[in-house]
MARPATI-779850 format. One record per residue (C-alpha): residue in three letters; x, y, z. Coordinates in steps of 0.02 Angstrom, whole numbers, plus 50000, padded with zeros to 5 digits. Example, Ala and Ser with C-alpha at 12.3 -4.5 7.8 and 13.67 -1.06 7.14 Angstrom:
[site 'ALA' [50615 49775 50390]] [site 'SER' [50684 49947 50357]] 
This chain:
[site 'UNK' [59384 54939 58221]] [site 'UNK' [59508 55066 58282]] [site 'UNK' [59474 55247 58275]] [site 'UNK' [59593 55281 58169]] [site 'UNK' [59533 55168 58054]] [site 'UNK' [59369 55208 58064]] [site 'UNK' [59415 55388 58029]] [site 'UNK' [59483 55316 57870]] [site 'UNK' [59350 55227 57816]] [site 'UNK' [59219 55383 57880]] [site 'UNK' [59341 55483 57768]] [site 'UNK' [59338 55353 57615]] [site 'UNK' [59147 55353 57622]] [site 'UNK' [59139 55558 57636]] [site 'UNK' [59263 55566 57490]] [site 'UNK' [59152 55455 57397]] [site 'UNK' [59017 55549 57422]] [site 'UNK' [59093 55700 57372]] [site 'UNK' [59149 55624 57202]] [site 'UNK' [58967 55571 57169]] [site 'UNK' [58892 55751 57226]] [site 'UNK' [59046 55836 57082]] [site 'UNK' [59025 55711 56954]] [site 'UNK' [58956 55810 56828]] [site 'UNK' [59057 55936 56853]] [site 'UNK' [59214 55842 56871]] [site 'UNK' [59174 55721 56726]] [site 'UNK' [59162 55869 56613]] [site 'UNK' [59342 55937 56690]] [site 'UNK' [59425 55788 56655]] [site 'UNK' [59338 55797 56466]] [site 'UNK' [59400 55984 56438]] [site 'UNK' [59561 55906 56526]] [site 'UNK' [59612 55780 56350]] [site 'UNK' [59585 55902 56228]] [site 'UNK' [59670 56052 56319]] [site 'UNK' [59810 56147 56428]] [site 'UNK' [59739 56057 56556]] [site 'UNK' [59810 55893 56513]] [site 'UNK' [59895 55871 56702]] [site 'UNK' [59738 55912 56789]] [site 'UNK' [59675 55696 56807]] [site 'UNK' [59869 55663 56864]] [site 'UNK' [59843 55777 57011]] [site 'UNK' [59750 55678 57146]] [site 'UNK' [59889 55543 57115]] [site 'UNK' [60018 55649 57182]] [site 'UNK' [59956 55726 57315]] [site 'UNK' [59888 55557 57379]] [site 'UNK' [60073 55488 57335]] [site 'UNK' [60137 55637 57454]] [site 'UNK' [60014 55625 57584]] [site 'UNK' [60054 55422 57601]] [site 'UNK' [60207 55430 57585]] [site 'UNK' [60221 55597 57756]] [site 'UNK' [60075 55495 57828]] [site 'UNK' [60158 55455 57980]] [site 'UNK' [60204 55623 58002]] [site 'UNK' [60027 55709 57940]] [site 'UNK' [59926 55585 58058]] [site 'UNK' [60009 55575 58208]] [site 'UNK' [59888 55675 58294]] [site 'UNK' [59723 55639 58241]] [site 'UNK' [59561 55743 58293]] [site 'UNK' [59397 55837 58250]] [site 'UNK' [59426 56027 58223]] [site 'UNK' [59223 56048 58194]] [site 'UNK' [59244 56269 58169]] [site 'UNK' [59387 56257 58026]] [site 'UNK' [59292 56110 57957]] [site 'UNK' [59119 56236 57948]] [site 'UNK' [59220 56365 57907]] [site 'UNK' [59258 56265 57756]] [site 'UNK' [59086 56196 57711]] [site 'UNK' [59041 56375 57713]] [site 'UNK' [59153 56435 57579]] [site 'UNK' [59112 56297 57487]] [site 'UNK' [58936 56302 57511]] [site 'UNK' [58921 56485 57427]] [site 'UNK' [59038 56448 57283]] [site 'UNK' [58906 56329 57238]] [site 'UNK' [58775 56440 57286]] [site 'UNK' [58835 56576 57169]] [site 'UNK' [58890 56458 57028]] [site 'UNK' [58704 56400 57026]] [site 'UNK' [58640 56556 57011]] [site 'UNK' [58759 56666 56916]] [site 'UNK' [58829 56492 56819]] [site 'UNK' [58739 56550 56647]] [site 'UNK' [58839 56702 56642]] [site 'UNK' [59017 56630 56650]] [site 'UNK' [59129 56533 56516]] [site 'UNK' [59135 56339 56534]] [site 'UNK' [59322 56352 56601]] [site 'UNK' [59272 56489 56719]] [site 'UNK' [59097 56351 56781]] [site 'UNK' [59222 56223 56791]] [site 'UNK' [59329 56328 56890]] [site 'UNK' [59215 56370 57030]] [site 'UNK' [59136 56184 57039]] [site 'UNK' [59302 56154 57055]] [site 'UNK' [59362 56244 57188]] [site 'UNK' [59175 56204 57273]] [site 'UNK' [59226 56030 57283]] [site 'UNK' [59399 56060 57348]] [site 'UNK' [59329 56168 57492]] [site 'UNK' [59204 56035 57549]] [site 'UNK' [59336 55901 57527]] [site 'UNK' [59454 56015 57642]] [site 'UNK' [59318 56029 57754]] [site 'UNK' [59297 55844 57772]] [site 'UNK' [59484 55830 57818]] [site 'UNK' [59454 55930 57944]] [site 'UNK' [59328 55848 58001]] [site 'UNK' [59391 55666 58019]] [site 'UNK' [59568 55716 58031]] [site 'UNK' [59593 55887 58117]] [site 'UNK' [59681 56062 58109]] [site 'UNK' [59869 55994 58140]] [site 'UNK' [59847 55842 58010]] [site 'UNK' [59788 55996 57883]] [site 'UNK' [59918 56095 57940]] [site 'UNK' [60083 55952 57931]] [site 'UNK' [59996 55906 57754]] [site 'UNK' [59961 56069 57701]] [site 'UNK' [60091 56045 57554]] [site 'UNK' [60010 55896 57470]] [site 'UNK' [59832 55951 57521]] [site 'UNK' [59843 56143 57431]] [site 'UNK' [59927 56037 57281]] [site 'UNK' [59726 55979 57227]] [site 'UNK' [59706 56151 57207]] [site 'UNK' [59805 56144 57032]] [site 'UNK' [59672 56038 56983]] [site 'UNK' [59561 56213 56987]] [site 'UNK' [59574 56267 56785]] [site 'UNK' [59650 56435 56771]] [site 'UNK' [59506 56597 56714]] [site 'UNK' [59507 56651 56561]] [site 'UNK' [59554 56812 56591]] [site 'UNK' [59706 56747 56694]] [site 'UNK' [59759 56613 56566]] [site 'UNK' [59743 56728 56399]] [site 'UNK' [59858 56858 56483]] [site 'UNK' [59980 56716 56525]] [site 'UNK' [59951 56648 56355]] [site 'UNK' [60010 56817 56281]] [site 'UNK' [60151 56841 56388]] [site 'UNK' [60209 56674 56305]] [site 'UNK' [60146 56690 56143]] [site 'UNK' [60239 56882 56128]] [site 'UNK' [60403 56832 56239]] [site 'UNK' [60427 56690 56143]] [site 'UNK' [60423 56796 55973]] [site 'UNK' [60564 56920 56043]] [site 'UNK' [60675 56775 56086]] [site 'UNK' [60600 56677 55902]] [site 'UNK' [60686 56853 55815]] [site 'UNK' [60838 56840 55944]] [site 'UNK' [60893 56641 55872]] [site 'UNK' [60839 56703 55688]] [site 'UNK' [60987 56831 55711]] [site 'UNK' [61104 56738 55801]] [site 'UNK' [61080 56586 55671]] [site 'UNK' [61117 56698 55520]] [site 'UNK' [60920 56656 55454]] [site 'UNK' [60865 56811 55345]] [site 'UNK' [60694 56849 55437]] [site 'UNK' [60588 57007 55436]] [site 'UNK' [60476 57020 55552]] [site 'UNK' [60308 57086 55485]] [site 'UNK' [60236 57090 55659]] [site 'UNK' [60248 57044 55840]] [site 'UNK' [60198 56857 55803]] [site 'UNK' [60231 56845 55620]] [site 'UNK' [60413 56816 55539]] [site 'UNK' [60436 56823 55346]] [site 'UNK' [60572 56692 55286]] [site 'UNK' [60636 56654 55111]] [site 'UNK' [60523 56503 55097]] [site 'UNK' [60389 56513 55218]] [site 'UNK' [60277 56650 55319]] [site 'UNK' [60261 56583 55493]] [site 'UNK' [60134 56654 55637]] [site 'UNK' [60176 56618 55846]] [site 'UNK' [60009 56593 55871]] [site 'UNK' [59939 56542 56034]] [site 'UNK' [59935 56371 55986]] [site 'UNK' [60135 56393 55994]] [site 'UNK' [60127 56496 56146]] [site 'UNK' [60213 56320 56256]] [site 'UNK' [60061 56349 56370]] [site 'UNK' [60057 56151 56401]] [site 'UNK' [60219 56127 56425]] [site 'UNK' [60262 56284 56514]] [site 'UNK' [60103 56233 56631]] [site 'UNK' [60177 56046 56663]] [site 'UNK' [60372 56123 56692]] [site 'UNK' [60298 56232 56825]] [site 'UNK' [60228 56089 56899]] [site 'UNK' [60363 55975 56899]] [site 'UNK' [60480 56107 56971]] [site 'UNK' [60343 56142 57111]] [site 'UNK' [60372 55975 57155]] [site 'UNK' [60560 55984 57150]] [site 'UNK' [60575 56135 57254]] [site 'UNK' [60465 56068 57392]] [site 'UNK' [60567 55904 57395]] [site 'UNK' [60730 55981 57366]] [site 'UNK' [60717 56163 57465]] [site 'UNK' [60675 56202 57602]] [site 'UNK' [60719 56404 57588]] [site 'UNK' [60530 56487 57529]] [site 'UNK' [60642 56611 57433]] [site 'UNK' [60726 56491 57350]] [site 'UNK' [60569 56397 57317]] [site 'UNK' [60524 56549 57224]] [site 'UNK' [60661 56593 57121]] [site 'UNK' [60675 56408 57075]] [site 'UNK' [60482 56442 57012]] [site 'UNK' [60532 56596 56921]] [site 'UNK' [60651 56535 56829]] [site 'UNK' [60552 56423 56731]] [site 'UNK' [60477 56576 56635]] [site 'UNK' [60638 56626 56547]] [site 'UNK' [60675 56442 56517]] [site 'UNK' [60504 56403 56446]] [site 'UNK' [60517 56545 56330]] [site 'UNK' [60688 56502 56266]] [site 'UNK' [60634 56307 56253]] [site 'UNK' [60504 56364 56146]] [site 'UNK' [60592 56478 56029]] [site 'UNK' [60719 56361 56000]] [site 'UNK' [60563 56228 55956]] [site 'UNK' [60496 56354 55820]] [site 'UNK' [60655 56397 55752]] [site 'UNK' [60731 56217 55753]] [site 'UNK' [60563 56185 55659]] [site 'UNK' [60582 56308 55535]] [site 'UNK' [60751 56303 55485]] [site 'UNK' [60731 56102 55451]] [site 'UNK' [60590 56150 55345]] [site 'UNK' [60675 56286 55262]] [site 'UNK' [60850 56175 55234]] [site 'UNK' [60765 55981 55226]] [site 'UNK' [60591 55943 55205]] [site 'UNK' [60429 56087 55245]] [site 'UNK' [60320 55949 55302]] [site 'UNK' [60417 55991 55479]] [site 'UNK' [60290 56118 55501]] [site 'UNK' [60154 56006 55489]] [site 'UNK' [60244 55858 55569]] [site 'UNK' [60239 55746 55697]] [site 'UNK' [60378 55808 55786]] [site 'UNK' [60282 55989 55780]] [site 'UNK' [60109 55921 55851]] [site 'UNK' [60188 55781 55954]] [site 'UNK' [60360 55821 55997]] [site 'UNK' [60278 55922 56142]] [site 'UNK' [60378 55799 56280]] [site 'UNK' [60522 55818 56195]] [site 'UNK' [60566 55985 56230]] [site 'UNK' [60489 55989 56405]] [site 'UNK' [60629 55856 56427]] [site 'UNK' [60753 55997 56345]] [site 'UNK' [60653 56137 56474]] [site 'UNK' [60697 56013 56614]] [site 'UNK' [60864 55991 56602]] [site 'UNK' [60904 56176 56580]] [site 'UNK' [60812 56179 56757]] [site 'UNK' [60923 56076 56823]] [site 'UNK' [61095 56172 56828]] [site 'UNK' [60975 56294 56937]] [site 'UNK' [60911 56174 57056]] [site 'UNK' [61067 56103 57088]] [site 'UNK' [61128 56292 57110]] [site 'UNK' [61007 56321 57251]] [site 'UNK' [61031 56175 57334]] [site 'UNK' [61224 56178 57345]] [site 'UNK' [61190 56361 57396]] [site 'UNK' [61076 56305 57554]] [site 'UNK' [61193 56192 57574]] [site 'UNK' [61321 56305 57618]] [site 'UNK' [61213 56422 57718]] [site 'UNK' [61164 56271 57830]] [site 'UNK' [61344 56216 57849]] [site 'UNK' [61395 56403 57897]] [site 'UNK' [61252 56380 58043]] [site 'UNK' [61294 56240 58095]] 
């Protein structure tokens, strides 16, 4: 056997390890993962093993053992589990989860390190941080993101009301009065799933697409003003066909499942912006050259 390939199959046997030692953990992550925001989290490891095979002749082209990062790593790892252990009891599931998570991940890093080195890490450092999405977001994090959502999505819901001639007083932040109906922008409506799955998606296109970090960025910003006016235009498109045509809209298939739908609509309002940036790097690279 090669050494290469035995530090794939060393690797392979580590990694399995590793997914025996989490799978508590892990099995309740992907549980919490069907029946929540967290629906991307199992398609994760896919794509970044899709990105690392597919750069693998450019990730391991120089192949050694960088033993301090690799420690380094265990270490960090070793006293998130230590303190989830101990101070587990005190913490939310999704907050547990979160730190088992991440525990994992570290150990896992450290492993690459191990059989693979510091300059594979580093050339796949794209595709490696990627697991790291698998990590559920706090609580504390994800309710504040959850509002910001749930409360921009309401000033843009009272913007299209206006602009569509639809009589609607607004009796609150979240809660419109119409002539037929009394509707709430609950969390539930907040587009945290598929503001969460846009952001991913355009992660993906940026790093394949850009190469400019700022550009990366704004490209990532942008989906926060697009989310929010995907998702007004959802509830209002939902409310006026209930008003005009039938209320069952409300309580619809196209309002529990028509979730893909308009992260289809989200996408393609990202894409006028994409293709912005990149015609604007373009440019800049043409000027250079």
């Amino acid at each position: 056997m090669s050494t290469i390939a035995r530090r794939h199959a060393l690797f392979a046997l580590f990694s399995l390890a590793l997914l025996l030692f989490g799978l508590v953990p892990l099995s309740k992550l992907l549980s919490l993962a069907y029946n929540s925001h967290l629906s991307y989290v199992p398609l994760i490891p896919f794509i970044s093993a899709a990105l690392i095979y597919w750069n693998r002749k450019r990730i391991l082209v120089d192949l050694r053992t960088s033993a301090v990062p690799a420690i380094a790593a265990f270490v960090i790892g070793g006293a998130i589990y230590y303190s989830e252990r101990t101070y587990g009891s005190h913490v939310a599931e999704n907050d547990y989860l979160a730190l088992m998570t991440t525990a994992v991940l570290a150990f896992w890093f450290g492993g690459f390190l191990l059989f693979y080195g510091g300059a594979a890490f580093r050339a796949g450092l794209f595709p490696l941080m990627f697991m790291c999405l698998m990590i559920p977001i706090p609580d504390r994090i994800l309710d504040g993101f959850m509002r910001l959502l749930q409360y921009g999505s309401s000033d843009l819901v009272s913007v299209l009301f206006t602009l569509t001639g639809t009589p609607a007083t607004r009796e609150s932040d979240i809660i419109f009065a119409l002539p037929k109906v009394t509707i709430e922008v609950g969390e539930a409506c907040s587009g945290i799933r598929s503001t969460l799955m846009m952001l991913i998606i355009t992660l993906l296109a940026a790093h394949l697409c850009l190469r400019s970090n700022w550009r990366k960025t704004a490209l990532l910003i942008a989906v926060i003003p697009i989310s929010l006016f995907k998702n007004a235009v959802r509830i209002v498109a939902l409310t006026l066909l209930a008003i005009h045509y039938d209320m069952g809209f409300l309580t619809g298939r196209l309002h529990h499942d028509g979730g893909m739908l308009f992260i289809m609509i989200g996408l393609c309002l990202m894409y006028p912006v994409l293709v912005v940036l990149v015609r604007a790097e373009e440019t800049v690279t043409n000027v250079d050259a």
